[in-house]
VEXDREN-2710 file (C-alpha; in Angstrom, 1 decimal):
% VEXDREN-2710
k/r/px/py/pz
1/UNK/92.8/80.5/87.8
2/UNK/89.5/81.4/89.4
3/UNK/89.7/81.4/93.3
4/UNK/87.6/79.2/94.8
5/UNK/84.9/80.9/97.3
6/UNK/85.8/80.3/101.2
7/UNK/84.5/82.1/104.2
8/UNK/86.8/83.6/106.2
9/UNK/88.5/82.2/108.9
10/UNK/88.5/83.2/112.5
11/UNK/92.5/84.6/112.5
12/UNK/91.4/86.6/109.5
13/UNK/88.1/88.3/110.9
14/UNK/90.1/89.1/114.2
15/UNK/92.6/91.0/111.9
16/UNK/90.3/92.7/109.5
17/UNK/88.4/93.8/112.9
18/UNK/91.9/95.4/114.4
19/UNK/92.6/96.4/111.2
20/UNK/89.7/98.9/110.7
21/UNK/90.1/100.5/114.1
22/UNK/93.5/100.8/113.9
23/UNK/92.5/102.5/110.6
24/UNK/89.8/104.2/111.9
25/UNK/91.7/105.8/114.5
26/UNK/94.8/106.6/112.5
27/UNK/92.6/108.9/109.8
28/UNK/91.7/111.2/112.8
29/UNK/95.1/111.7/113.9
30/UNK/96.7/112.1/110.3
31/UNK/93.2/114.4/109.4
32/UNK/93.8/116.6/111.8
33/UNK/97.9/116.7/111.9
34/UNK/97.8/117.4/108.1
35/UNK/95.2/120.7/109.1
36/UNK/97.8/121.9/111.5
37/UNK/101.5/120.6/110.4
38/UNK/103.2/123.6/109.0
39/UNK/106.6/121.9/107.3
40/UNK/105.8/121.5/103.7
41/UNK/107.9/117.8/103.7
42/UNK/105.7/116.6/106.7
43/UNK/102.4/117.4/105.0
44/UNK/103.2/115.6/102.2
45/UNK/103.6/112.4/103.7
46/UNK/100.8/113.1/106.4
47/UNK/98.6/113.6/102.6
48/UNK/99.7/110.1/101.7
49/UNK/98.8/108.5/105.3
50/UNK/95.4/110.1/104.8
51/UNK/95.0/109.1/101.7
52/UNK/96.1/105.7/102.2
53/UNK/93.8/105.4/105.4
54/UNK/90.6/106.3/103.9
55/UNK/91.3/103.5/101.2
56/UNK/92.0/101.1/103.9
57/UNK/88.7/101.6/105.4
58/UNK/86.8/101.6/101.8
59/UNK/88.6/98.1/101.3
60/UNK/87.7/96.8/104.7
61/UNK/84.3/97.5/104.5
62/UNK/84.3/95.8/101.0
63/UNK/85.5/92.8/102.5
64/UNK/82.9/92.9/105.9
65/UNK/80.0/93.7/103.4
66/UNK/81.3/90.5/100.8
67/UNK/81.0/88.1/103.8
68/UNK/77.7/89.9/105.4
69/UNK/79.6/90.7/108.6
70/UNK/78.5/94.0/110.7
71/UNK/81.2/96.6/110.4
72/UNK/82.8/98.0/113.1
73/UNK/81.8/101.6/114.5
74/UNK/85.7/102.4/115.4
75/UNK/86.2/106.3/115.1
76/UNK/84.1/108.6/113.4
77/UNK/84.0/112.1/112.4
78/UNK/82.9/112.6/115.8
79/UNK/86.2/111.8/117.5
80/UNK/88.1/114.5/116.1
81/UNK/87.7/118.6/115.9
82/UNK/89.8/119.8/112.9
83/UNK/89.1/123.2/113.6
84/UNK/90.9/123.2/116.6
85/UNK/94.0/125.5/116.6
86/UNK/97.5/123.1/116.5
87/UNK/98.3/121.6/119.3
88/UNK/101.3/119.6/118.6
89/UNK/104.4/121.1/116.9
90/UNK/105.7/119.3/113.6
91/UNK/108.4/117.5/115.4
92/UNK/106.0/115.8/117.8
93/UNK/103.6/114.9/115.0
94/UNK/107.0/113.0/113.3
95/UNK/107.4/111.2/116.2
96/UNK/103.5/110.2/116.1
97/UNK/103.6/109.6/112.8
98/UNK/106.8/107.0/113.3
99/UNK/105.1/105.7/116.5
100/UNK/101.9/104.9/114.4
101/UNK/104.4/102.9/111.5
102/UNK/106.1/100.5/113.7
103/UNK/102.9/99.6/115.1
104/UNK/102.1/98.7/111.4
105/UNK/104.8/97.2/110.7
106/UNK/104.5/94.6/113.8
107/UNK/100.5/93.6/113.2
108/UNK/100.4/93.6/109.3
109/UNK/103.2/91.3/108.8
110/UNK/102.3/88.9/111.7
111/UNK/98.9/88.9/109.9
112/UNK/100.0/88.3/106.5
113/UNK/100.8/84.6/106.9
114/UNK/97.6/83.8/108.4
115/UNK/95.4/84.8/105.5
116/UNK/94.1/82.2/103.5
117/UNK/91.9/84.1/100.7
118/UNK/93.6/86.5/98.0
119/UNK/91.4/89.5/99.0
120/UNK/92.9/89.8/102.7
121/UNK/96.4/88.2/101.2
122/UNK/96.2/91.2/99.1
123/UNK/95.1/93.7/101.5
124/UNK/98.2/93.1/103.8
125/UNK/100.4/92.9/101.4
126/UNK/99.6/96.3/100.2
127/UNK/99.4/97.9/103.2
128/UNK/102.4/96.2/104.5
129/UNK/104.3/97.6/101.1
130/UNK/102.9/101.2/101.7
131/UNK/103.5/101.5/105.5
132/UNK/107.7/99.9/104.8
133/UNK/107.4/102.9/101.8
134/UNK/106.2/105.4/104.0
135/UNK/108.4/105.0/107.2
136/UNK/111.3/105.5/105.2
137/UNK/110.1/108.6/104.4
138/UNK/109.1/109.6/107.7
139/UNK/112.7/108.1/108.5
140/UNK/114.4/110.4/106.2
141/UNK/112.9/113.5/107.2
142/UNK/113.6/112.6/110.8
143/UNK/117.4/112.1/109.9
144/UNK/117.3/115.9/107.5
145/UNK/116.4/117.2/110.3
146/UNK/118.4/115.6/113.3
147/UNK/115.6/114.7/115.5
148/UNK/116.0/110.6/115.0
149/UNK/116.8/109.1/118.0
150/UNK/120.3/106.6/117.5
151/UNK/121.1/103.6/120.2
152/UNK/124.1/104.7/121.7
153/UNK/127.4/104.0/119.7
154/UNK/129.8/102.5/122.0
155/UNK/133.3/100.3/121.1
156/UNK/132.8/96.9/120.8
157/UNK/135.5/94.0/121.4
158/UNK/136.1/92.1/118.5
159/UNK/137.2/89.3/120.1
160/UNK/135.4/86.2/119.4
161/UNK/134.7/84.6/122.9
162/UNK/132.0/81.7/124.4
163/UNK/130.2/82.0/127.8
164/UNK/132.0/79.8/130.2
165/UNK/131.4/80.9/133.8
166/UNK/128.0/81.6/135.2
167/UNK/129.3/84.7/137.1
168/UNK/128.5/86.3/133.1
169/UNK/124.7/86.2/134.1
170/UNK/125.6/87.8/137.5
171/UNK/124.3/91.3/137.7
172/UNK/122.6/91.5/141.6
173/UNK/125.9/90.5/143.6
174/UNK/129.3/92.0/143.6
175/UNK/131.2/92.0/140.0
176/UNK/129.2/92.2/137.2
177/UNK/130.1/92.4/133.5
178/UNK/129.5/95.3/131.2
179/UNK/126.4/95.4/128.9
180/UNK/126.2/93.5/125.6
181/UNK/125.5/94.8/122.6
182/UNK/122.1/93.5/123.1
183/UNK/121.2/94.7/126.3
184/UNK/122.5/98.2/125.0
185/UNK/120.0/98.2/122.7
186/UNK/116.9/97.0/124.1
187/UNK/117.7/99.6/127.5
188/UNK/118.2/102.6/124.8
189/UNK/115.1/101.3/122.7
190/UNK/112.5/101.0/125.9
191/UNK/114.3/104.2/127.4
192/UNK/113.2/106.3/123.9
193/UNK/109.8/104.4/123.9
194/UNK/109.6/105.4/127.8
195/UNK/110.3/108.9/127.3
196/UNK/107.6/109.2/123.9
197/UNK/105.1/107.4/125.8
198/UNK/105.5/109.7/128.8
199/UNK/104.9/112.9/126.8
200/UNK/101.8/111.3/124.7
201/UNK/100.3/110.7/128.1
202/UNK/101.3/114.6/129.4
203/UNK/99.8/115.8/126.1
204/UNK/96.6/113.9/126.4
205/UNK/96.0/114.6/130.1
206/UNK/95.9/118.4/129.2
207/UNK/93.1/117.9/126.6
208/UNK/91.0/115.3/128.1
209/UNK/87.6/116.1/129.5
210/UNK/86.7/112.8/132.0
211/UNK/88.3/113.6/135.5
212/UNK/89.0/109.6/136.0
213/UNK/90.8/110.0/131.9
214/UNK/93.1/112.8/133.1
215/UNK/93.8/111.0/136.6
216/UNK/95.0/107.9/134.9
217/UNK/96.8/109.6/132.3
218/UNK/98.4/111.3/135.0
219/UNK/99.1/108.2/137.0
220/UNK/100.6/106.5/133.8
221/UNK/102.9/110.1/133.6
222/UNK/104.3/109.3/137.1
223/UNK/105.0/105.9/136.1
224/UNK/107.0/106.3/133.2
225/UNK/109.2/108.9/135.6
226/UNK/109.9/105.6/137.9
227/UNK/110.8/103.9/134.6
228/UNK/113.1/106.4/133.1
229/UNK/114.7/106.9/136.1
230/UNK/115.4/103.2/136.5
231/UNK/117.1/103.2/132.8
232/UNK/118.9/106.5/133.3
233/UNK/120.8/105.4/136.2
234/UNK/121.9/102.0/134.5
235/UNK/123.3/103.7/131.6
236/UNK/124.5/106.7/134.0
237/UNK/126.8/103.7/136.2
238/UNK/128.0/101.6/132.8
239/UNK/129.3/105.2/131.5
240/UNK/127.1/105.0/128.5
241/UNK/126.1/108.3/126.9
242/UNK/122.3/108.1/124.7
243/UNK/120.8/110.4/122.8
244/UNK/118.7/113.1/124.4
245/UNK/114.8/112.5/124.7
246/UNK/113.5/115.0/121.6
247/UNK/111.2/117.4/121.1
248/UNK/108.1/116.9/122.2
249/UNK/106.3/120.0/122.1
250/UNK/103.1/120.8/122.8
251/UNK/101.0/124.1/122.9
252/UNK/97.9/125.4/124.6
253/UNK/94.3/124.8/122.8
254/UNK/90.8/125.9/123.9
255/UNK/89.6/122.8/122.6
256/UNK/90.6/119.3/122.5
257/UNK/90.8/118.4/119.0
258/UNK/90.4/114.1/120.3
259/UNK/87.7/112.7/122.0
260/UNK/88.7/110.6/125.3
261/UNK/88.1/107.7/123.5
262/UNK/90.4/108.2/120.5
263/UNK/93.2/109.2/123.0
264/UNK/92.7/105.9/125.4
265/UNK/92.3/104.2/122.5
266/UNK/95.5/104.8/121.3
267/UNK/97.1/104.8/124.5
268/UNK/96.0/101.0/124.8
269/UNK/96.8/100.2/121.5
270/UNK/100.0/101.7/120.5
271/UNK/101.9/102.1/123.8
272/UNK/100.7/99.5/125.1
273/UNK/101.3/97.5/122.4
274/UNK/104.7/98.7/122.2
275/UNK/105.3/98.7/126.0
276/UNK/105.1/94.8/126.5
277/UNK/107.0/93.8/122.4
278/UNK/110.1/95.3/123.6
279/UNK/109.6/94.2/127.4
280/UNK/109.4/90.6/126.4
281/UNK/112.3/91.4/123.4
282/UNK/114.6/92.9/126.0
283/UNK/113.8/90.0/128.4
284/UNK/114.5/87.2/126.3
285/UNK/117.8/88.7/125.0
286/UNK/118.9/90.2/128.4
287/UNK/121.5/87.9/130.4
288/UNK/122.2/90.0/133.1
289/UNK/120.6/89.7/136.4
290/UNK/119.9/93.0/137.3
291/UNK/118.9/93.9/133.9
292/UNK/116.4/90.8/133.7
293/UNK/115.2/92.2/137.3
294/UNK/114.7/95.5/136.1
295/UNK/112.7/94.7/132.7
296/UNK/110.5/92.5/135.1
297/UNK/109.7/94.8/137.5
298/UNK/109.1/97.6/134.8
299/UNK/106.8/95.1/132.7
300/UNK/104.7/94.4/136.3
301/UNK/104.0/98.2/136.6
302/UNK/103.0/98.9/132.8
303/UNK/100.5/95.7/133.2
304/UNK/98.7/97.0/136.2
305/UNK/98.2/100.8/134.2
306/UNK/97.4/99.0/131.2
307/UNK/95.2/96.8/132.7
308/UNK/93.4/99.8/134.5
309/UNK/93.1/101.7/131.2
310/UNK/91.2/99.1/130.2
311/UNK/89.3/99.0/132.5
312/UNK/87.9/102.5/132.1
313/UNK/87.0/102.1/128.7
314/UNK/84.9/99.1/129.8
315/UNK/83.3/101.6/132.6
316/UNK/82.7/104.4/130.0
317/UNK/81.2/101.8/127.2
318/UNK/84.1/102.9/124.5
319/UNK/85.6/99.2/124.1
320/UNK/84.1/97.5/121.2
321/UNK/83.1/93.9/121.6
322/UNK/85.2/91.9/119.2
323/UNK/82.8/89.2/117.2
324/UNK/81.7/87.0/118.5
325/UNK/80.7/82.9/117.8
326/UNK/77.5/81.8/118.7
327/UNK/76.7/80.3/121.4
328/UNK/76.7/76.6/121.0
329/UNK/75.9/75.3/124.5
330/UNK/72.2/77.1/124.0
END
């Protein structure tokens, strides 16, 4: 059956446009992580993540070219030094590496549906398929090598029971309840995420070149400390043990192998993606008080250094302007 020729819609040039700069922007990272990852099993995957990258990109620009639409500049060969010495060790690249999947694994799918023409149906679909394929891997290796980081295990009642007092929400005032499984896991998750995010953001601060990119990198560092300190002392008072906050290792470079851009770029984009998914998750499955107060007050912090990151890529002319409709009141 011949498919019929449509333009594309406005939900499916917005997500071709992410698309290629979250594409963009993952080839430098994988580029230069498969020049300095030493363990033979990570460079094998980080050779597929290239691989699959640069054939994202090629089929992106097939599809902006088809439908005379200007392709995006995203990141270039300018936005990345492989020569530079390694910076990260393997283990920190894993945890980049996974980071980078789950992000996938949140916008392809949620773009998938919206697709009305085979060529993007097919594009998401294949990259959904490779990114589920490829996380598993990463997954593995993670697990071979004991660095995954588990929610807490914890005995559960196995009682079947129904809510019937409001003192179960009560968390601010006197008695309160232990944690739910729920609430378990959405503390662990944002503590892990907290901890991740607050050593991508000591990383980059060492290699960025702008004094106001290293100040707010610095500032978000300071932030996270108020967070984690918040989420340690909940779990510290229910008696809940979690898993330590892995190895994030870095090492010193005389260059910085990522241009301020990339790095605020993907601050923006995959922490604070991240950041607010499993604030609002953790919010809308969170019962207690306390809890709810906490994820509230941690979600009103991370929007005021997100917002200001944005900010500065505005003031240093790195954001790129989405399309745009024409004007129809002139």
């Amino acid at each position: 059956m011949r498919e019929i020729s449509v333009g594309l819609t406005s939900t499916e040039i917005s997500n071709i446009w992410s698309s290629y700069l979250k594409s963009s922007m993952e080839l430098r990272f994988f580029q230069y992580f498969y020049r300095t990852a030493d363990d033979l099993e990570l460079k094998k995957i980080l050779e597929k993540m290239v691989v699959f990258s640069e054939k994202s990109l090629n089929d992106l620009k097939n599809i902006f070219l088809k439908e005379n639409l200007t392709i995006p500049l995203g990141f270039t060969e300018k936005d990345v030094r492989l020569d530079v010495e390694k910076f990260f060790s393997d283990t920190f690249i894993l945890y980049i590496c996974h980071d980078i999947t789950m992000l996938s694994l949140t916008t392809y799918p949620s773009a998938f549906p919206d697709c009305t023409r085979n060529d993007t149906r097919d594009y998401f679909q294949g990259a959904i398929e490779f990114t589920i394929s490829i996380q598993n891997e990463i997954t593995d290796l993670m697990l071979q090598q004991g660095i995954f980081l588990k929610s807490p295990q914890v005995a559960m009642d196995h009682t079947i029971d129904l809510v019937d007092e409001m003192k179960y929400l009560n968390g601010l005032f006197g008695h309160s309840r232990p944690l739910n499984a729920p609430e378990i896991a959405n503390l662990s998750r944002i503590l892990h995420r907290a901890h991740f995010s607050k050593m991508v953001l000591l990383s980059f601060s060492k290699l960025a070149s702008h004094k106001e990119v290293k100040q707010h990198l610095s500032k978000g560092v300071d932030a996270l400390n108020k967070v984690l300190d918040t989420l340690e002392d909940t779990f510290n008072k229910e008696n809940i043990p979690y898993s330590a906050s892995g190895d994030f290792n870095f090492f010193e470079v005389n260059h910085s192998p990522f241009s301020d851009k990339l790095m605020l770029f993907f601050v923006n984009t995959c922490l604070g993606m991240f950041c607010f998914i499993m604030i609002n998750q953790a919010l809308t499955s969170s019962l207690r008080s306390d809890i709810v107060t906490k994820f509230t007050l941690i979600s009103a912090q991370m929007k005021k250094f997100y917002g200001k990151g944005l900010l500065l890529m505005i003031t240093e002319k790195w954001l790129e302007q989405p399309p745009q409709v024409f004007n129809r009141k002139s």
